[in-house]
N, C-alpha and C positions, 0 to 999 in steps of 0.2 A: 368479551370481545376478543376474535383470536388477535393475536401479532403478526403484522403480515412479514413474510421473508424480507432479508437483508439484499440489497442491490447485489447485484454481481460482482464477482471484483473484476476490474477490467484487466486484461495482461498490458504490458507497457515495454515499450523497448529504447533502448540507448544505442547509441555509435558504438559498431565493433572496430576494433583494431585496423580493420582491412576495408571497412569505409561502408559495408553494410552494418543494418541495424543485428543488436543482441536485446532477444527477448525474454524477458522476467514475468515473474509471478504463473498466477493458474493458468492452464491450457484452458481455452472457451472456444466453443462449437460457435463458429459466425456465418458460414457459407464460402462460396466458394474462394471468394476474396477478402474474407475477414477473419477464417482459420488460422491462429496461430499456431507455430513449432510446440516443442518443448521449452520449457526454461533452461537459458543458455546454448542456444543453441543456434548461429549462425543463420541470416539473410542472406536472399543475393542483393549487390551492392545495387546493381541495376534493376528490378523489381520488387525485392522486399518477398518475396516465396522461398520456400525452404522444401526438400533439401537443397541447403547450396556448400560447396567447395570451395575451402580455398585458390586460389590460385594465380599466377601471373603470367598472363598471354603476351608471347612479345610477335616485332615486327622488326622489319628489316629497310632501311634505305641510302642507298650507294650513288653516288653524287659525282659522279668522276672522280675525283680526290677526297672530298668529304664522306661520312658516310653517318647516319640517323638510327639511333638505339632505341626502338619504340616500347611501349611495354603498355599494359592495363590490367591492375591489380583487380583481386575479387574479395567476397566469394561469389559464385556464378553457381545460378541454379543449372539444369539440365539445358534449357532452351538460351538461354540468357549468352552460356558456356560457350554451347556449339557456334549461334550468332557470330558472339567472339572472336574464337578461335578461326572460323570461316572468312568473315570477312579482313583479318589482318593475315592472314594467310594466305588470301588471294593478292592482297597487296604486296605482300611481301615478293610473291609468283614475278610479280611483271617491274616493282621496284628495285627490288635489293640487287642486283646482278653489276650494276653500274659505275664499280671502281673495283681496286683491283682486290682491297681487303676484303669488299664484299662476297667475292666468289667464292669464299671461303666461310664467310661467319653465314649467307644466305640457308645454306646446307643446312647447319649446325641448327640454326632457328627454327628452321622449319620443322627437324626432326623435334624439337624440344614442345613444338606446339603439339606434333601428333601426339606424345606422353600425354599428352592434359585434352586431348581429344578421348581419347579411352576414361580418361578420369568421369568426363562427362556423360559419356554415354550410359555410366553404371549407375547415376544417379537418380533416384525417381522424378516419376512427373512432378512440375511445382505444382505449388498453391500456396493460399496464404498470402500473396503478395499485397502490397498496396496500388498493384496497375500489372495487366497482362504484360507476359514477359514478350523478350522481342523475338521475332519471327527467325528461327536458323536459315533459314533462304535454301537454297539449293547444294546441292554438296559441292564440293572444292575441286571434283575431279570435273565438276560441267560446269564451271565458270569459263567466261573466256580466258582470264589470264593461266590458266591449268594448260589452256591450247596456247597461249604465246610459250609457256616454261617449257611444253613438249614438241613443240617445234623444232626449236634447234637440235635435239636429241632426235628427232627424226631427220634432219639435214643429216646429219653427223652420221647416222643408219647409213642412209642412200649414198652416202659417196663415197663411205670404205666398200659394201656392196659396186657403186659403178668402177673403181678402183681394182678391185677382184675382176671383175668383168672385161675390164681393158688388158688388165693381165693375161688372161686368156686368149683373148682374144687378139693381140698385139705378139705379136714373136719375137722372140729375142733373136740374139745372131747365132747363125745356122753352127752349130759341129761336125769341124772337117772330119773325113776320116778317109784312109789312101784309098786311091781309086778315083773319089768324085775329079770333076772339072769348076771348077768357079771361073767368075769372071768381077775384076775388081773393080767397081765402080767409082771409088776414092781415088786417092794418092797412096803412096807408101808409107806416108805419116798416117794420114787418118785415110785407114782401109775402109770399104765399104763392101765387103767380099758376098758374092752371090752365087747359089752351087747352081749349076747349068745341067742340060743332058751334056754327053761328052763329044755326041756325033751333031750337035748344035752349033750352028757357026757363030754361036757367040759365048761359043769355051775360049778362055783364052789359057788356063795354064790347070795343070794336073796333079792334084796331090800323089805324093810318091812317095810320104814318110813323113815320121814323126819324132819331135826330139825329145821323148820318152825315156828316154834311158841315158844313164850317163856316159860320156862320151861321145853321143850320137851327132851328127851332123848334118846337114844341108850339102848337097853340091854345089860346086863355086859358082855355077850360074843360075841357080834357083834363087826362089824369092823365099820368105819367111814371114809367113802369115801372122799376125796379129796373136797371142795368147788367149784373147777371149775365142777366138774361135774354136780352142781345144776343146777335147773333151769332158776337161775338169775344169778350164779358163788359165789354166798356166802352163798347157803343154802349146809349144809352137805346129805348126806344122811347115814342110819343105812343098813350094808350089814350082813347078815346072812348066817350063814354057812350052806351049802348044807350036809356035811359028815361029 
């Protein structure tokens, strides 16, 4: 009478360090959800499939004054990772901003997630797990909090742009130069000088010189335009009276 074969040996695993299982003994062929790793060889914490990475996702939250140091250890498979990574990363988008430390470690965070974003993506597809791993959702650049993070950067766009625009479009104060006519709209303290045509009845006084050179002067009954009017903003000019 033959002897029938010996049972299989079944693989078996223990708690790894990082909070998923560590798998022992023989590799066995199970299906899609009952394939184990190799021996020694790291789970994800959160489905139990392999390959998974170590790793630690953090997050960000700023409180006016307080501010929240998130974190969630692995290893993470490929899908488990990105989940992860996506969903405290989106939180982090629309939380962390909110005191003043935060405006500074939000950055920091966020960069440190993308590192362990790449990490994941190089990973293969799982298996093996004890339960399908969880769903990476949509990427982080089409969440809405991706449009709250870039919004204000787009505020910030449009109003040095309208700022440029006003520049242009706004004039500064005119540069005398001899010959024109102006007419002061101000006082002598705060001028308000406007160049005129000359044969316009509302010239009231005639540049006739400039105090450009050292020694140069005004005549005693001329006026003396404002500096910003010059051609550089620190040359005066000598206005003369029309009447």
């Amino acid at each position: 009478m033959a002897t029938p074969p010996p049972p299989p040996q079944q693989q078996q695993q223990r708690p790894g360090p990082y909070g998923g299982p560590v798998f022992t003994g023989p590799q066995q062929p199970y299906g899609a959800y009952g394939a184990h790793p190799q021996p020694g060889r790291y789970g994800c914490s959160l489905c139990g499939a392999w390959p998974a990475a170590p790793a630690t996702v953090r997050g960000h939250q700023g409180m006016i004054v307080l501010a929240r140091f998130l974190s969630r250890r692995g290893p993470f498979c490929r899908d488990c990772g990105l989940a992860t990574y996506r969903d405290m990363s989106s939180d982090t988008l629309w939380q962390g901003w909110w005191s003043p430390l935060s405006l500074f470690i939000t950055p920091v965070t966020l960069l440190m997630n993308l590192g362990l974003r790449a990490a994941f993506r190089r990973l293969a597809p799982p298996s093996g797990g004890f339960r399908p791993a969880l769903d990476p959702g949509r990427p982080l650049w089409r969440r809405a909090p991706a449009l709250f993070f870039l919004l204000p950067v787009l505020l910030v766009a449009l109003a040095v742009q309208a700022l440029l625009v006003v520049g242009l479009v706004v004039d500064g104060p005119p540069q005398l130069s001899v010959g024109q006519c102006v007419r002061n709209e101000g006082t002598w303290v705060e001028q308000d000088l406007e160049v005129v045509p000359c044969d316009s009845s509302r010239a009231a006084y005639k540049v006739t010189g400039l105090l450009d050179a050292p020694g140069a002067h005004c005549a005693p009954l001329d006026y003396v335009a404002d500096p910003k009017y010059g051609p550089d903003e620190f040359t005066s000019a000598c206005l003369t009276s029309l009447h």
